[in-house]
BAFI-3210 file (N, C-alpha, C; in Angstrom, 3 decimals, decimal comma, padded with zeros to 6 digits):
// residues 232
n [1|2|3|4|5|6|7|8|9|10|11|12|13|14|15|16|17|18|19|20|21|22|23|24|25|26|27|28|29|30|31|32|33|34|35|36|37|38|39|40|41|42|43|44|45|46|47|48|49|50|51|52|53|54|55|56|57|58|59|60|61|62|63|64|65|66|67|68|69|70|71|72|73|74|75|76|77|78|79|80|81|82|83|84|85|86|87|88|89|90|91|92|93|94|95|96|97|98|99|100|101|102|103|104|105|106|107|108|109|110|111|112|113|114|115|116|117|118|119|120|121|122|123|124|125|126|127|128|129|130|131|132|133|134|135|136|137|138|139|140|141|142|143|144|145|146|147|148|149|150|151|152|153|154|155|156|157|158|159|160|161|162|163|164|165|166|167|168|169|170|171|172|173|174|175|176|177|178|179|180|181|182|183|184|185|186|187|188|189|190|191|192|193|194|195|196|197|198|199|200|201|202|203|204|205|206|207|208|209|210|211|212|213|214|215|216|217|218|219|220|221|222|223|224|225|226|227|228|229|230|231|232]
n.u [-077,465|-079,808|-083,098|-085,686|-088,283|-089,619|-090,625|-088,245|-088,067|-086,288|-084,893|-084,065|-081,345|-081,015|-079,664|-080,347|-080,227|-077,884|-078,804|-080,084|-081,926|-084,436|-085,964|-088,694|-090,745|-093,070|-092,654|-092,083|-089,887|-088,001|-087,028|-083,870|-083,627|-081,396|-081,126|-083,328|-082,365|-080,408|-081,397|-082,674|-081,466|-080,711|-080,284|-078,179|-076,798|-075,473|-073,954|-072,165|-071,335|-069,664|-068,057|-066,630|-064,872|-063,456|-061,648|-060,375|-059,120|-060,392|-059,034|-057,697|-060,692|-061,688|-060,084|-060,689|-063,238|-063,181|-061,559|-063,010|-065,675|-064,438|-063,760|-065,877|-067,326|-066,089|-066,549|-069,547|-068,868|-067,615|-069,909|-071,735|-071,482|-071,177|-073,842|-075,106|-073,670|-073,206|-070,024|-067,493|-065,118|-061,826|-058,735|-057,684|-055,218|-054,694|-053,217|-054,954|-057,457|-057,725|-058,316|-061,428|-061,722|-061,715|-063,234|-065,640|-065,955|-065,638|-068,339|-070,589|-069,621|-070,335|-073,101|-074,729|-075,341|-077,674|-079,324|-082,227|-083,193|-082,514|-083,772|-083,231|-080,601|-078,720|-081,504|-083,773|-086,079|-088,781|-091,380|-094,589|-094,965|-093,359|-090,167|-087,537|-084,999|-082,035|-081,788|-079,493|-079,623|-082,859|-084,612|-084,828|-084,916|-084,036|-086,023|-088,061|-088,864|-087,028|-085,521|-081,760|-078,615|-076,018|-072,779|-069,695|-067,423|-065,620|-064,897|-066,036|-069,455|-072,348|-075,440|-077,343|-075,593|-076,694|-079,056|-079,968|-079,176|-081,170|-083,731|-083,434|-083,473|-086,770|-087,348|-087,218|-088,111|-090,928|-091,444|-091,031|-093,050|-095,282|-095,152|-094,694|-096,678|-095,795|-094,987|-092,974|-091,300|-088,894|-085,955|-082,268|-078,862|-075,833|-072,713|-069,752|-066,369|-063,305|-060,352|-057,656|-055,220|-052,885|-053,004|-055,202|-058,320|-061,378|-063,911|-067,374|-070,526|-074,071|-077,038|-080,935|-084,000|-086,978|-090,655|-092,202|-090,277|-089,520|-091,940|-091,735|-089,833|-090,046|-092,477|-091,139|-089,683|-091,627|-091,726|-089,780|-089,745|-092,159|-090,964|-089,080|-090,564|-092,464|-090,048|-088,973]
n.v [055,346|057,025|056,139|058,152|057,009|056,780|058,064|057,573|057,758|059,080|056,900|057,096|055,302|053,743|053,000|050,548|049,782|048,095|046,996|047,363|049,584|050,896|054,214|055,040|057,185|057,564|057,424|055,011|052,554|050,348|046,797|046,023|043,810|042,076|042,609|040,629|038,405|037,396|037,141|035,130|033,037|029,554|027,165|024,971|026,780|028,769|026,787|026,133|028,376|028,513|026,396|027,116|029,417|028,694|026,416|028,298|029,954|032,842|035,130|035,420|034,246|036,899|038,654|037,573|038,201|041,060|042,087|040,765|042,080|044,967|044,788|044,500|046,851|048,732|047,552|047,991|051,108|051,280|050,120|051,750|054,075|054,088|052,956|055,996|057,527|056,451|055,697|054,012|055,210|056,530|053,636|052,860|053,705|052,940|050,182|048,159|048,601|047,992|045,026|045,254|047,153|045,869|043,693|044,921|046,086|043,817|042,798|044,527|044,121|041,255|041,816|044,050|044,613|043,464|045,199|047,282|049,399|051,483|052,023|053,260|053,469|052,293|051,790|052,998|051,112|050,150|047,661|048,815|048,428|046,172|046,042|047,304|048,495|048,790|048,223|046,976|047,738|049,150|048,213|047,322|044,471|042,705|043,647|042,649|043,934|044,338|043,469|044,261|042,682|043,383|041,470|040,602|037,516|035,412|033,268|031,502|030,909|028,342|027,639|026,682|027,817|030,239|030,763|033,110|035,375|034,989|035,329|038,050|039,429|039,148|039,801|043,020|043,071|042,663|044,705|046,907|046,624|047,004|049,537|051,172|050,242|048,400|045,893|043,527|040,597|039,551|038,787|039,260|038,324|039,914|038,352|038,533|036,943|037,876|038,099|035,493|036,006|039,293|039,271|038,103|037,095|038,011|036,271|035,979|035,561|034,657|034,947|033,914|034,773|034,105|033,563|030,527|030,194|032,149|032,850|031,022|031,628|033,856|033,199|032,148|033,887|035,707|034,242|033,825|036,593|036,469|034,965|035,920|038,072|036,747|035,914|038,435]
n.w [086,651|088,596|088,696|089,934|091,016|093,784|096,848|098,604|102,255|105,139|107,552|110,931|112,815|115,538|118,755|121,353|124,128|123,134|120,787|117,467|116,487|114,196|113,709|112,658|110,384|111,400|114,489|115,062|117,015|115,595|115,260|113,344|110,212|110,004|112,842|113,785|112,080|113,736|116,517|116,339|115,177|114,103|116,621|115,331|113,386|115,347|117,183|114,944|113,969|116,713|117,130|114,085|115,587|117,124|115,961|114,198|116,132|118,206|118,023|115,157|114,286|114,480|113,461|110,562|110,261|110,708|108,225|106,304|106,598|106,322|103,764|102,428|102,816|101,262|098,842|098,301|098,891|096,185|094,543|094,921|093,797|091,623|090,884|091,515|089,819|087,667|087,408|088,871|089,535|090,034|089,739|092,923|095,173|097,773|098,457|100,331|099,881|096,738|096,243|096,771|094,783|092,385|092,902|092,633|089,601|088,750|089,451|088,585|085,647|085,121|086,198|086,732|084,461|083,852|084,599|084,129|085,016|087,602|090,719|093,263|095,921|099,012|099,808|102,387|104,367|105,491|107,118|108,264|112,108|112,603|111,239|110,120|107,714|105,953|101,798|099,117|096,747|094,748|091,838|088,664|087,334|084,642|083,310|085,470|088,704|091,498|094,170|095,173|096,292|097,365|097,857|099,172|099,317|101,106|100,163|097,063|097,238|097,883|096,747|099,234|101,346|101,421|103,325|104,735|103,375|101,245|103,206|103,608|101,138|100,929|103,286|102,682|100,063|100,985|102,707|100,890|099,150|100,956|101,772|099,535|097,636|095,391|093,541|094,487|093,544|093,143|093,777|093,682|094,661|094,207|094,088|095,137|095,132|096,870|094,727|093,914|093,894|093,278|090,552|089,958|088,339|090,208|091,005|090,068|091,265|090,746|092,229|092,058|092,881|092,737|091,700|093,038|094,713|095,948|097,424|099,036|100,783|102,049|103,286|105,136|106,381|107,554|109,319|110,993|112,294|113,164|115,232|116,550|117,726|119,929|121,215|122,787]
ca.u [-078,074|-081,041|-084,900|-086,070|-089,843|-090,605|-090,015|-088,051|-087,896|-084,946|-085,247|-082,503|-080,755|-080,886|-079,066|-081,664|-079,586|-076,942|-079,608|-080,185|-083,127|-084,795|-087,213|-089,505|-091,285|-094,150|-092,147|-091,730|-088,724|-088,751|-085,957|-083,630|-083,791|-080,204|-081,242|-083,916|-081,925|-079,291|-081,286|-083,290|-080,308|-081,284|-079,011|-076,835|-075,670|-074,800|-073,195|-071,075|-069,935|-068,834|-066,698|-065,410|-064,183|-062,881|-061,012|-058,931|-059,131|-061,148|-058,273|-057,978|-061,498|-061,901|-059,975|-061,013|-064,321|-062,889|-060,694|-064,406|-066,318|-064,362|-063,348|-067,640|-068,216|-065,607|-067,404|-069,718|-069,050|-067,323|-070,681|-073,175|-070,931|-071,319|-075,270|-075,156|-072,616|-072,542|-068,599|-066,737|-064,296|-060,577|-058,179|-057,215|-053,407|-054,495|-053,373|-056,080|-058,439|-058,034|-059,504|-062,637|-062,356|-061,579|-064,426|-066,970|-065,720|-066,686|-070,163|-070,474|-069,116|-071,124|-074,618|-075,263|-075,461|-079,121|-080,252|-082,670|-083,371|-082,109|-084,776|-082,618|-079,058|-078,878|-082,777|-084,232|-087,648|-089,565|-092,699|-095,287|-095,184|-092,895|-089,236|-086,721|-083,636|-081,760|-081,160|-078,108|-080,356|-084,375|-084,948|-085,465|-083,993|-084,556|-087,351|-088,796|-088,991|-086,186|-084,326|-080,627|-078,353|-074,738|-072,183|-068,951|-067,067|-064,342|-064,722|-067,263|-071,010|-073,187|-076,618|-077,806|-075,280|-077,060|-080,513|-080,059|-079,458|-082,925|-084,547|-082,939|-084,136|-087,762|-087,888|-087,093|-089,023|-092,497|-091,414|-091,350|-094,570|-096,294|-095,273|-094,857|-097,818|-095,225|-095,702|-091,477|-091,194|-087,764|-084,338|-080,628|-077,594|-075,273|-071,608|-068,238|-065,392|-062,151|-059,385|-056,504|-053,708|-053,217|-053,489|-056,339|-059,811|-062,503|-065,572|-068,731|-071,455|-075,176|-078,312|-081,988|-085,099|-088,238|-091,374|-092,935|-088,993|-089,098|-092,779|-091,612|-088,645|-090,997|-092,941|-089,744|-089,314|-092,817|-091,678|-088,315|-089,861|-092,910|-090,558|-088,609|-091,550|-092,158|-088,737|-088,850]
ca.v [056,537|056,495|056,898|058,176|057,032|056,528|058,794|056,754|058,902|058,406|056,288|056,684|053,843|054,701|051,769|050,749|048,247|047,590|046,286|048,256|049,644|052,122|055,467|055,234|058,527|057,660|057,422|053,654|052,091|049,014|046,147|045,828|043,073|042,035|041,952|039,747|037,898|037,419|036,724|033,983|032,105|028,512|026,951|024,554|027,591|029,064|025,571|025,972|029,454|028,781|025,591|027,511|030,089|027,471|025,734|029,573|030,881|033,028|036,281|034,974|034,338|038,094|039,567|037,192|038,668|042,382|041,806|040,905|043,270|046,048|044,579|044,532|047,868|049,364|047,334|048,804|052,239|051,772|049,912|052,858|055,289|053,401|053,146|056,951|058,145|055,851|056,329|053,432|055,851|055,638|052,629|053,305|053,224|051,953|048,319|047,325|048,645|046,986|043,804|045,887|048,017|044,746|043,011|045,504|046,457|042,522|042,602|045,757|044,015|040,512|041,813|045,410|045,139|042,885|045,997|048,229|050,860|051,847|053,270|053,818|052,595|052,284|052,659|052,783|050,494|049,379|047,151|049,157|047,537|044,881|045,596|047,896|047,994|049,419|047,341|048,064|048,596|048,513|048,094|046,382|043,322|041,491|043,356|042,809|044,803|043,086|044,300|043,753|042,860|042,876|040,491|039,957|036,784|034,824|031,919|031,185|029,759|027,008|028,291|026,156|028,109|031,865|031,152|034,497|036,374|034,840|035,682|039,116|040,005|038,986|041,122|043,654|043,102|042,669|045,859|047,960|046,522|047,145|050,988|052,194|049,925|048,047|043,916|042,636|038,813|038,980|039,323|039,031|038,610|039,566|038,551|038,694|036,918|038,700|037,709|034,986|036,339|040,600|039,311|036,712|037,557|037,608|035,217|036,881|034,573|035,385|033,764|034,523|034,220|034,364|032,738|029,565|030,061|033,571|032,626|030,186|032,464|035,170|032,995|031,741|035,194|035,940|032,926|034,114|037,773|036,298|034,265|037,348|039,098|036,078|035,683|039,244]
ca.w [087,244|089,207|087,959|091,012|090,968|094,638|097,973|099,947|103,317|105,298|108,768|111,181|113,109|116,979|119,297|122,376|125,190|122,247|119,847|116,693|115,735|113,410|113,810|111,449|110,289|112,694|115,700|115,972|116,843|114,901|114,715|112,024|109,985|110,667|114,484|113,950|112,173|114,754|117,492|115,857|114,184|114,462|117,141|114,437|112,920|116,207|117,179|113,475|114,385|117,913|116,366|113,825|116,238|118,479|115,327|114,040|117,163|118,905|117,551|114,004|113,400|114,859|111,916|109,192|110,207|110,285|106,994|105,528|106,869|105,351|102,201|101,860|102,609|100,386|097,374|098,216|098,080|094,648|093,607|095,091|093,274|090,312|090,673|090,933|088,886|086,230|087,945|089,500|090,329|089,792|090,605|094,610|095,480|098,926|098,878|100,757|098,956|095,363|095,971|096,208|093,062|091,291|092,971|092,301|088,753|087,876|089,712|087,193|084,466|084,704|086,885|086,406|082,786|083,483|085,575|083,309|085,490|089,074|091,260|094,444|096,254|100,082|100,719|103,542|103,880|106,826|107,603|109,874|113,615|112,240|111,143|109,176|107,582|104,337|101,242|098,684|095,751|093,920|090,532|087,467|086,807|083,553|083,109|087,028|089,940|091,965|095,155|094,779|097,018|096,693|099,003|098,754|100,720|100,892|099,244|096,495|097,867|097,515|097,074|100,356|102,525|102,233|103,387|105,444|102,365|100,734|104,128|103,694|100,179|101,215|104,011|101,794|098,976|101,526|103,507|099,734|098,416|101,650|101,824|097,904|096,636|094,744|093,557|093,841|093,843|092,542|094,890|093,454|095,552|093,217|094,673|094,103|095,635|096,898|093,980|094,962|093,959|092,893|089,106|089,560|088,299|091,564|090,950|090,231|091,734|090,976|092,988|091,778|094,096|092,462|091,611|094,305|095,825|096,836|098,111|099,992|101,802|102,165|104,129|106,182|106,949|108,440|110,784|112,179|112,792|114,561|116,676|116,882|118,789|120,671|122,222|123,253]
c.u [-079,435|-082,145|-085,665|-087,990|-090,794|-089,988|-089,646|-086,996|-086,637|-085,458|-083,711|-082,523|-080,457|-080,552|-079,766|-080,713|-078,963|-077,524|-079,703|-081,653|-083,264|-086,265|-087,027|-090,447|-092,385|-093,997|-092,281|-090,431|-088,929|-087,299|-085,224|-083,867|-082,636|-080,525|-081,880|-083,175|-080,934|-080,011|-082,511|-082,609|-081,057|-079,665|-078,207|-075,879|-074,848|-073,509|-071,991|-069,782|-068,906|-067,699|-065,728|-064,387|-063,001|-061,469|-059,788|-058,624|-060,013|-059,787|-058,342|-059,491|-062,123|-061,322|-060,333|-062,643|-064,262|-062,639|-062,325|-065,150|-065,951|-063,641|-064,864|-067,713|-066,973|-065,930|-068,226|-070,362|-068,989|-068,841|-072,324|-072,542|-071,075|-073,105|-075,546|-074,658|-072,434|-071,273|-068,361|-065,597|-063,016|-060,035|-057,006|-055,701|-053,530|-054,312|-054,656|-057,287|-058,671|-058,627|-061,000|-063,105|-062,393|-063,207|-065,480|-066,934|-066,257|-068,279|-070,827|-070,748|-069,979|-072,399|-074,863|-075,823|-076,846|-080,120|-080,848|-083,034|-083,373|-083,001|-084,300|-081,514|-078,980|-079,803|-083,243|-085,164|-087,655|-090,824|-093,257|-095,241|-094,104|-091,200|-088,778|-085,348|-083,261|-080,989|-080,247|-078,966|-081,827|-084,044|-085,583|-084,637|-084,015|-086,024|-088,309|-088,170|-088,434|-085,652|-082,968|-079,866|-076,644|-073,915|-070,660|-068,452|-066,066|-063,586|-065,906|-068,406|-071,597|-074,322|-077,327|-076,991|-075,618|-078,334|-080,736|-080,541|-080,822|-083,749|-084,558|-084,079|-085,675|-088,194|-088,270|-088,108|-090,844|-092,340|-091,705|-092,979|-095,570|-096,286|-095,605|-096,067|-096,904|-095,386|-093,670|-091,976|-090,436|-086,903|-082,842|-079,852|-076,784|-073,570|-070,565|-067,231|-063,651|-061,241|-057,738|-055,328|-054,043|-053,629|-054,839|-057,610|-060,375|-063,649|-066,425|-069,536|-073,430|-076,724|-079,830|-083,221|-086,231|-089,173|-092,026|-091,375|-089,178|-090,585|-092,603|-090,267|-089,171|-092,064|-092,471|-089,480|-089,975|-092,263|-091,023|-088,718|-091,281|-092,496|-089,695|-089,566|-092,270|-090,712|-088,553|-089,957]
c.v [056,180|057,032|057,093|057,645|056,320|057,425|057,971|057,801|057,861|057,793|056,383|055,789|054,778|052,816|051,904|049,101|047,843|047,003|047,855|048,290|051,161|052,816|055,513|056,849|058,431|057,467|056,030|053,402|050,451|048,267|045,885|044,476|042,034|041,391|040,657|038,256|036,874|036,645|035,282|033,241|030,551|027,956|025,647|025,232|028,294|028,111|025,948|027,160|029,234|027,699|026,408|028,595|028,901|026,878|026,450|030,264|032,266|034,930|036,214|035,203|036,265|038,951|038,936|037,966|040,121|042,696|041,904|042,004|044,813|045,821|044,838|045,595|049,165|048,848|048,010|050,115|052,558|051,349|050,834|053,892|055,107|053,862|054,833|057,477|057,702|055,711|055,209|054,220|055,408|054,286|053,458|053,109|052,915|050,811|047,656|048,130|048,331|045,787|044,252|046,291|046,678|044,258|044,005|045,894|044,935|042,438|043,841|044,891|042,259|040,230|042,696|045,575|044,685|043,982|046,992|049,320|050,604|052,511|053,759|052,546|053,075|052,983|051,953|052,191|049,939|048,975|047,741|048,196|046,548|045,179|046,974|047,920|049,203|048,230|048,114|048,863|047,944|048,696|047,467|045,477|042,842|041,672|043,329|043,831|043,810|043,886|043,318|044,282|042,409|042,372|040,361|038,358|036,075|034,018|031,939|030,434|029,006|027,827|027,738|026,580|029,476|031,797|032,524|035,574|036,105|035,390|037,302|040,138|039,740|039,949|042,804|044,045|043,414|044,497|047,313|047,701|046,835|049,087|051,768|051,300|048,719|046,377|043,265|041,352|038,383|039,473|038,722|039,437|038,488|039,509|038,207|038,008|037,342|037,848|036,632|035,238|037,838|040,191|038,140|037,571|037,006|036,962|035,728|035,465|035,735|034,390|034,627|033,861|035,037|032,635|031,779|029,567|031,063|033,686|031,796|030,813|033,244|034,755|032,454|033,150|035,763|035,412|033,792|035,991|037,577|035,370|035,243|037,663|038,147|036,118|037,292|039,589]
c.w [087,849|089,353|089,124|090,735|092,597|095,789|098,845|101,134|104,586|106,681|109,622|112,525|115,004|118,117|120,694|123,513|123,941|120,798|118,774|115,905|115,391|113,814|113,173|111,520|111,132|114,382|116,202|115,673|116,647|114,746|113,465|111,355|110,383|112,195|114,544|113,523|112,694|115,813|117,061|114,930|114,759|115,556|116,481|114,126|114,379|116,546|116,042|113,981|115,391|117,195|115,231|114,570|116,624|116,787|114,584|114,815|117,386|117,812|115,993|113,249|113,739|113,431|110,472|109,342|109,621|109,040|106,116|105,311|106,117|104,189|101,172|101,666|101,558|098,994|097,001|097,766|096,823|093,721|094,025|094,190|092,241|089,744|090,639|090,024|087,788|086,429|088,763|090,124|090,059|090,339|091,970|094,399|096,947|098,433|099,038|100,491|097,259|094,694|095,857|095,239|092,030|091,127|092,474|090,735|087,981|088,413|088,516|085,528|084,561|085,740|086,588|084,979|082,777|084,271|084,556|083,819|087,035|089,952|092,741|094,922|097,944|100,699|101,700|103,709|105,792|106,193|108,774|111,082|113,317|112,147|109,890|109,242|106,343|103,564|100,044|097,667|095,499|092,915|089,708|086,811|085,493|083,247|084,335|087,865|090,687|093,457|094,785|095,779|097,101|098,316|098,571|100,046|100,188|100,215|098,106|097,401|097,547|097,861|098,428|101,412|103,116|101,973|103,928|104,344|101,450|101,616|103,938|102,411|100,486|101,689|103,187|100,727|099,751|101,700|101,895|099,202|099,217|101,943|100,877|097,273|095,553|094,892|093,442|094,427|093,569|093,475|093,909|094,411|094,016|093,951|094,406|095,449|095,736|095,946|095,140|095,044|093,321|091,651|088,753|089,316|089,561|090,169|091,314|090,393|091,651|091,209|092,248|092,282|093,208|092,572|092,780|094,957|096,535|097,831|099,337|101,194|102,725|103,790|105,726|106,781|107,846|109,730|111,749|112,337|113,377|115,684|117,557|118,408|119,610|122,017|123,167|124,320]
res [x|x|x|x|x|x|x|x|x|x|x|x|x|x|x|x|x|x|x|x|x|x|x|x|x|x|x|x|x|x|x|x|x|x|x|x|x|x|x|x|x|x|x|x|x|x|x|x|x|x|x|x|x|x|x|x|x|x|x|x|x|x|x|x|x|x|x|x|x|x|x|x|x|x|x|x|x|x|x|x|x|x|x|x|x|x|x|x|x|x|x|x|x|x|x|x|x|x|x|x|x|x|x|x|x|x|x|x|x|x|x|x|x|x|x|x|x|x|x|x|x|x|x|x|x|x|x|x|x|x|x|x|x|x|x|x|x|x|x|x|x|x|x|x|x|x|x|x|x|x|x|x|x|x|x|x|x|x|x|x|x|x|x|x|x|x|x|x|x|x|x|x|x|x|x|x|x|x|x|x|x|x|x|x|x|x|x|x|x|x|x|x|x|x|x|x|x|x|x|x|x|x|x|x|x|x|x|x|x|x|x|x|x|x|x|x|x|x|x|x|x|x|x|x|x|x|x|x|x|x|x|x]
***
């Protein structure tokens, strides 16, 4: 359930030449984080993607993307419904929606349990002049003030292949401490991979960014949103 203890005011998402950005309560339109992300990819990873296109095809890697995409955001819902409700919600009789309830029922069952108190689930946060977005959840991790950020994907990860998602929780974490007054220095991705067969347990995977690491992201982050406003 969730201890409300900060006003987080809503920002909405307004699309400017295809790019996505957010009005903020003072009438700026400010990039998401996402965008920035995007358009400051380093060009290896670009290079990686276009090969792997090129290597399942150009149709293929189109729905392994889709297939993802909403296998994520039906986690999810079951794991915002959760953060309010205390309520995972029944098991679905869509098909293709079970790998979700599974997956989110283990991020539940080995991450949620280190969360001591919930202070909001798809909030909204911006940096004045700089950048906004929404992350899945704030709280209290282990005891810290953490943003948390849930993922699912295809395969299990190697912590050296989601610098994005470190860059991600950063943003995040600056953009809350610079509006509510608040000190986070902690980020969790907590993520779950889709199950391999209907009776296989999914693979809960959990990353933790603190301390001289999350300083050092934090400051990776500054970078790629003042090259951001450079390139533009």
């Amino acid at each position: 359930m969730i201890t409300e203890k900060f006003n987080y005011e809503q920002i909405n998402r307004v699309t400017v030449d295809g790019t996505r950005f957010y009005a903020t309560p003072n009438g700026d339109k400010l990039p998401s984080v996402t965008t920035i992300l995007d358009r400051t990819k380093p060009e290896e990873k670009k290079q990686a993607l276009r090969e792997w296109k090129k290597r399942v095809g150009e149709e293929r890697a189109q729905q392994i993307v889709t297939e993802a995409a909403n296998r994520g955001t039906r986690m999810h819902t079951y794991l915002e419904r959760f953060v309010k409700e205390d309520d995972l919600g029944a098991f679905p009789t869509n098909p293709y929606a079970q790998p979700s309830w599974f997956m989110a029922a283990q991020v539940i069952l080995e991450g949620l349990g280190n969360v001591d108190e919930f202070w909001g689930c798809e909030v909204p946060l911006y940096y004045p002049q700089l950048y906004a977005g929404t992350t899945d959840c704030v709280g209290v991790w282990k005891g810290k003030p953490a943003i948390l950020d849930f993922k699912q994907t295809n395969k299990p990860k190697k912590r050296e292949w989601i610098e994005d998602y470190f860059l991600q929780l950063t943003a995040y974490a600056q953009a809350h401490n610079e509006i509510h007054g608040t000190d986070i220095n902690t980020g969790v991705i907590l993520m779950c991979a889709k199950p391999d067969s209907a009776d296989a347990t999914p693979k809960y995977q959990e990353f933790v960014l603190e301390a001289d690491e999350f300083d050092h992201w934090s400051q990776k982050w500054m970078k790629r949103v003042e090259l951001y406003y450079e390139s533009v």
